[in-house]
C-alpha positions in Angstrom: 85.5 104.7 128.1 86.2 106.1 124.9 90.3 105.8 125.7 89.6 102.5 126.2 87.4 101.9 122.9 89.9 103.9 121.1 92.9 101.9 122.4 91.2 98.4 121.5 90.7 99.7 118.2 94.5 100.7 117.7 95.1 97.2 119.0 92.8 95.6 116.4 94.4 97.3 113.7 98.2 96.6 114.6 97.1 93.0 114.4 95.7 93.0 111.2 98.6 94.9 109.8 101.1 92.9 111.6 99.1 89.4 110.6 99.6 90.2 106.6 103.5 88.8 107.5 101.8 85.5 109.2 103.8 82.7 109.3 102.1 80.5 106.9 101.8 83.4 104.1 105.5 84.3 104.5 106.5 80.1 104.4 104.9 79.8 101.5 106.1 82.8 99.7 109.9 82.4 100.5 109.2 78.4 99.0 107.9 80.1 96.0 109.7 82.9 95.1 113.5 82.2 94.5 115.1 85.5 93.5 116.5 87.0 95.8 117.1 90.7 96.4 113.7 91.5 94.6 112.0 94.3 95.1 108.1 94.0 96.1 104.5 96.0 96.6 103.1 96.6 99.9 100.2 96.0 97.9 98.5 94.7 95.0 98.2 98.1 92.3 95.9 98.9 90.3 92.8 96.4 89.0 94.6 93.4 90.2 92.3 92.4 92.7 89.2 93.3 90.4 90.7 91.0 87.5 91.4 87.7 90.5 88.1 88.0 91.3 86.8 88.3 87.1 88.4 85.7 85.9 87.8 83.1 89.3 84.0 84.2 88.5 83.6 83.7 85.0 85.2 80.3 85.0 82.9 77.3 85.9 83.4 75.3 88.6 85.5 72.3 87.1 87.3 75.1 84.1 90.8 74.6 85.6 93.0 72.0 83.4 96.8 71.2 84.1 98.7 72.3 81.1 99.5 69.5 78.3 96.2 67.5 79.4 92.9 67.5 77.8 89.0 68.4 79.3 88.1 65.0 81.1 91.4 63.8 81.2 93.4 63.6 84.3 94.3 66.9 85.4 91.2 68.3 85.5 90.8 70.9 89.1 87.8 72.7 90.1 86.3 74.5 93.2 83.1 74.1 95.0 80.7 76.8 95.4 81.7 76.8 98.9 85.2 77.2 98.2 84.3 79.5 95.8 82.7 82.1 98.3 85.9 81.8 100.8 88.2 82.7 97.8 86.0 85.7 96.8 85.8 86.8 100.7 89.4 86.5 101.2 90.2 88.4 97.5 87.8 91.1 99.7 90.2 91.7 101.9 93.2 92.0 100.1 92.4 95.4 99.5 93.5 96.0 103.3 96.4 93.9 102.2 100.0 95.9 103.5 102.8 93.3 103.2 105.7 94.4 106.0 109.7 94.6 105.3 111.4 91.8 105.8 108.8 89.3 104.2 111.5 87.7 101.6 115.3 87.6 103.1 117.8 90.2 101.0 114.8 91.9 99.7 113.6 95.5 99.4 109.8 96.9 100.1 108.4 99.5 98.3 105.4 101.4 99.5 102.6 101.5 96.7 102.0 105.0 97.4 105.6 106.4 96.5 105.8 103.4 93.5 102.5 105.8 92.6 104.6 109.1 92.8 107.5 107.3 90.7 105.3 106.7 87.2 103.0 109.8 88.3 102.4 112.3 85.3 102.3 109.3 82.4 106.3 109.9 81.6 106.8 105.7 82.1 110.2 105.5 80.5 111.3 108.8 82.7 109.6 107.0 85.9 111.2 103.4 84.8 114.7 105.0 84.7 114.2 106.6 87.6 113.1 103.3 89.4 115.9 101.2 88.1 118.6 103.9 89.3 117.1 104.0 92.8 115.3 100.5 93.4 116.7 97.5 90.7 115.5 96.2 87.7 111.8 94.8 88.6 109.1 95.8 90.8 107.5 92.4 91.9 104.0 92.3 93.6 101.8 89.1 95.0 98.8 88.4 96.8 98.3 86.6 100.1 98.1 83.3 99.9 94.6 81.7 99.9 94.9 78.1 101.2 92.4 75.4 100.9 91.9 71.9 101.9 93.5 71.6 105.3 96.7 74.1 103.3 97.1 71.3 100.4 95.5 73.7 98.2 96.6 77.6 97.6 95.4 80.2 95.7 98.0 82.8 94.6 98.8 85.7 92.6 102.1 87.3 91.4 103.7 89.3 88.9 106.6 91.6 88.3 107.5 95.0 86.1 110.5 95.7 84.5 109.2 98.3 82.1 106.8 100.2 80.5 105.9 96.7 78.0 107.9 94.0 80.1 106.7 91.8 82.3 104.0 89.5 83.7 102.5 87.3 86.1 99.1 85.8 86.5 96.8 83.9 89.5 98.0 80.6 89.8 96.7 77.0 91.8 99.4 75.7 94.0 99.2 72.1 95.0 101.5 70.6 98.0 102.9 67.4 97.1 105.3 65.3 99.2 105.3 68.7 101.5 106.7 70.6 98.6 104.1 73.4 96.7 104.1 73.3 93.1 102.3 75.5 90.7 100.0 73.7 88.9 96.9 75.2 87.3 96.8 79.1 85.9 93.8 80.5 86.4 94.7 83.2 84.4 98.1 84.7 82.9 99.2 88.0 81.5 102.5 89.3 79.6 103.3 92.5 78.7 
């Protein structure tokens, strides 16, 4: 009995591994990242996951306004309460999160744990040479996507490294029109 509870189990988890390359997540990814040869996370590092959830919390329901419009003007996007608890469940689990190789065509995974060993000790300009001599120029990390409204709607974070005060990224609102997503509404944005 316990063979069999332990080989369910192992089952279980080499779905949930395996799922974090689902179809839909990688479809949308590879139609919104275009560089190619990149080099990304398994994971989401660091406070990233804290600061999603932070910022989709402190905003009000209806905060979200398409760039170059004004508050009660046409652009204006907001979740329900209902939606609301979905995102913050799925954010949840992206600390399981384990993106697989072979997510983004003529790209490179890095695990999180040996990106870790690379800027370990606080030296970042001897860890950022030593990750541009071994891996390329920028270390690129993003969330799984959180679709909405029958997947019209998604929810998604990325952001890429190049050096110790260069980069950025930020969580964004994608919105499919004519079958084609387009980012539309920053929920929040950072540059370093």
């Amino acid at each position: 009995m316990k063979s069999l509870v332990a080989c369910l189990s192992l089952l279980i988890l080499i779905q949930i591994v395996h799922a974090q390359n689902d179809r839909a997540s990688q479809l949308f990814i590879r139609a919104v990242i275009h560089e190619k040869g990149i080099v990304y996370s398994d994971s989401l590092g660091g406070s990233t996951i804290s600061d999603m959830k932070k910022y989709l919390n402190s905003k009000s329901v209806d905060s979200y306004i398409l760039p170059g419009t004004r508050a009660g003007k046409s652009g204006k996007f907001g979740f329900t309460k209902r939606e609301k608890q979905y995102i913050n469940n799925e954010i949840k689990q992206m600390g399981s999160l384990c993106w697989q190789p072979g997510l983004l065509d003529s790209s490179r995974l890095i695990k999180t744990d040996t990106v870790t060993k690379i800027f370990k000790g606080g030296n970042l300009f001897a860890g950022w040479s030593y990750f541009r001599n071994n891996y390329g120029h920028d270390l690129y990390s993003f969330s799984k996507p959180i679709f909405l409204r029958n997947n019209t709607i998604c929810l998604f974070y990325f952001g890429s490294s190049c050096g110790h005060l260069c980069g950025g990224g930020g969580l964004y609102i994608y919105v499919r029109e004519n079958g084609v997503w387009k980012m539309k509404y920053p929920v929040y944005t950072w540059v370093s």
